[in-house]
N, C-alpha and C positions, 0 to 999 in steps of 0.2 A: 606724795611721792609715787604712789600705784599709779597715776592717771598720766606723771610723765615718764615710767617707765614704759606703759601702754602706747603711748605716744611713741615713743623708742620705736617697741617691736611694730606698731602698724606701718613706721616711714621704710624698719627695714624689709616687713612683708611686701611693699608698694617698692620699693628698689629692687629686689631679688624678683618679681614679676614683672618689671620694665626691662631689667637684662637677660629676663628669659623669652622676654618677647624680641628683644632685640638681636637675640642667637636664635631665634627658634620659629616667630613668627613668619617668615616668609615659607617656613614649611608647612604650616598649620594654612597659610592663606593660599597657597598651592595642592595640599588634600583637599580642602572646602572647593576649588576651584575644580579640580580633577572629578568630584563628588558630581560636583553641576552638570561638567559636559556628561559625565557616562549618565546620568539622569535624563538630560534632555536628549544623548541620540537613543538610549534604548526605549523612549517616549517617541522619538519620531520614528526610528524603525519599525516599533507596531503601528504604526499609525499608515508607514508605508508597506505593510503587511498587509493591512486590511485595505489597504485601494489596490493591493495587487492582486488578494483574492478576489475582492468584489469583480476586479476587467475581468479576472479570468472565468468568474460564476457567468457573467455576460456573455462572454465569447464562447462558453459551452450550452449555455441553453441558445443562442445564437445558431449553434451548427444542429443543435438539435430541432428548432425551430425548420430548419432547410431538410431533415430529413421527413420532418410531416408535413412539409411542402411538393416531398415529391422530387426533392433535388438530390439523392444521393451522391451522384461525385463531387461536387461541390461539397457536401457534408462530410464526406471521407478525407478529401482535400485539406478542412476547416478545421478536424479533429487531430489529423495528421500535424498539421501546424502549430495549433495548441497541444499535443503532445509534448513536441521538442521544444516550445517556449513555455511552458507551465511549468509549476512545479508540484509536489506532493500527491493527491489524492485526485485533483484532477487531468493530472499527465497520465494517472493510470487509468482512470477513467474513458478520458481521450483515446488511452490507444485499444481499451475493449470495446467503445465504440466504433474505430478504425475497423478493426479488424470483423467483428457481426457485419458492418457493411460491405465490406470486399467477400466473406464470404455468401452474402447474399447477390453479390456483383456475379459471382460463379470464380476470382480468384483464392479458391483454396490456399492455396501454395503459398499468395501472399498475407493470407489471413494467420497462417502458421506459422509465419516469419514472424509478425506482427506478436504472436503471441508466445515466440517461445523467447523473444527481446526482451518482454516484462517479465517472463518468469526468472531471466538469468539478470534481472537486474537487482543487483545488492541490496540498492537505496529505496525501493519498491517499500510498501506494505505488504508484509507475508501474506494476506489475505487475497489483495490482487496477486502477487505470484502466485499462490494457490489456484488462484480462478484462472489465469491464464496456463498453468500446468495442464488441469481439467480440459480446458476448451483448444489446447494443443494436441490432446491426448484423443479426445472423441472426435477432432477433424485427420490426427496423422492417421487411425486404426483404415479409412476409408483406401490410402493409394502406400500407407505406411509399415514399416516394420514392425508384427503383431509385438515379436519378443520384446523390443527394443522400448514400446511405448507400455508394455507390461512392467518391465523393468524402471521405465519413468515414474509410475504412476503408485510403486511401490511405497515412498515415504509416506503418502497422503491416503497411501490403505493400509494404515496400520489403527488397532483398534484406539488410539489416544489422537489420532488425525481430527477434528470437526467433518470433513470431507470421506471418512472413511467408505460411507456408505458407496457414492457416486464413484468414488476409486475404486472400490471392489466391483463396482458391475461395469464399470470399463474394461475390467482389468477379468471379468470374466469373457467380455464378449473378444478381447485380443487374444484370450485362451483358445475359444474356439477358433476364432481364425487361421490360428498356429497349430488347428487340430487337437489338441489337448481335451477335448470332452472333461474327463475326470476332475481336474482342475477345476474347471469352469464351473462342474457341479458344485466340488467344493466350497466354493467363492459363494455361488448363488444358497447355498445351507447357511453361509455366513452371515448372508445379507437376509434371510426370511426367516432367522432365528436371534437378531441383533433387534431388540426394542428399541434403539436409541438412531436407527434411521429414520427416513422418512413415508409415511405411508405410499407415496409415490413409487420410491426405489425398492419399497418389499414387494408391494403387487406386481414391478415391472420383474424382481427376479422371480417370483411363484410361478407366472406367465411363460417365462423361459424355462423355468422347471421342469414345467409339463408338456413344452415342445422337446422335450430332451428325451421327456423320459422313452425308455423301451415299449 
């Protein structure tokens, strides 16, 4: 009697999974399916990631290759191009190289365009906005408003900044230009009593120190 009551329950366990396949499977075979496609695009998207980087790795040592050729507008041209059609870490790239070239061109004005675009760019890497903060900061001091780029250059000289050191002797030399002596001193004690700059930027403010002093 056990083997045909077993019999029983296995026909009804084998009918109660036919009618729940029959109510349920075109859901389960549509997850399974939905499963595939997001598999296979997010498998092709990297795969069209990494051919988008590799053009662009090409097209930037490509413009680099024309600037040790001796071709700088061309290569300003090249990077300017790849700027606005790249993405990520080489559009920022691109345009710090843009811009060293135009300020080696002799256009200032447009190298500070150039660079005050990536620092005000949201979607940047704060590091390139930093760098282009910096190298907006030590080309405006030359035709630019001492206060104004004192006042820029403030977040990135504070002592939790990575950049603090190079901020603060910016940010001394826009002092003196605003007259401010005192400040400036300040700044440069800052920077030759901070161990966590770089041996570069303490000797460069020591050296102003002693042009200062009385």
């Amino acid at each position: 009697m056990s083997d045909i009551f077993r019999e029983i329950e296995d026909e009804l366990r084998r009918e109660n999974l036919r009618q729940l396949w029959v109510r349920y499977g075109k859901y389960v075979i549509g997850l399974v399916a939905l499963i595939i496609i997001v598999t296979a695009a997010y498998v092709g998207w990297r795969a069209y990631e990494r051919h988008v980087h590799e053009a662009e790795g090409a097209r930037y040592a490509a413009a680099l290759t024309l600037v040790a050729e001796g071709h700088p507008a061309e290569a300003t041209a090249a990077f300017a191009e790849l700027a606005r059609n790249a993405s990520g870490g080489i559009a920022a790239l691109s345009l710090l190289q843009e811009a060293a070239l135009k300020v080696k061109s002799g256009d200032v004005a447009g190298a500070i365009t150039v660079y005050d675009g990536l620092a005000a760019n949201a979607s940047a890497d704060p590091i390139f906005r930093d760098i282009a903060t910096l190298l907006a900061a030590r080309y405006g001091l030359d035709k630019g408003n001492p206060q104004a780029v004192a006042a820029r250059l403030k977040p990135l000289a504070s002592a939790n900044s990575p950049w603090h050191g190079l901020a603060l002797e910016l940010t001394a030399v826009a002092e003196l230009k605003a007259g401010d002596k005192a400040k400036a001193l300040a700044d440069l004690k800052l920077i030759v009593n901070d161990n966590t700059v770089s041996a570069g930027v303490r000797q460069r403010a020591i050296a102003l120190q002693k042009a200062l002093a009385p």
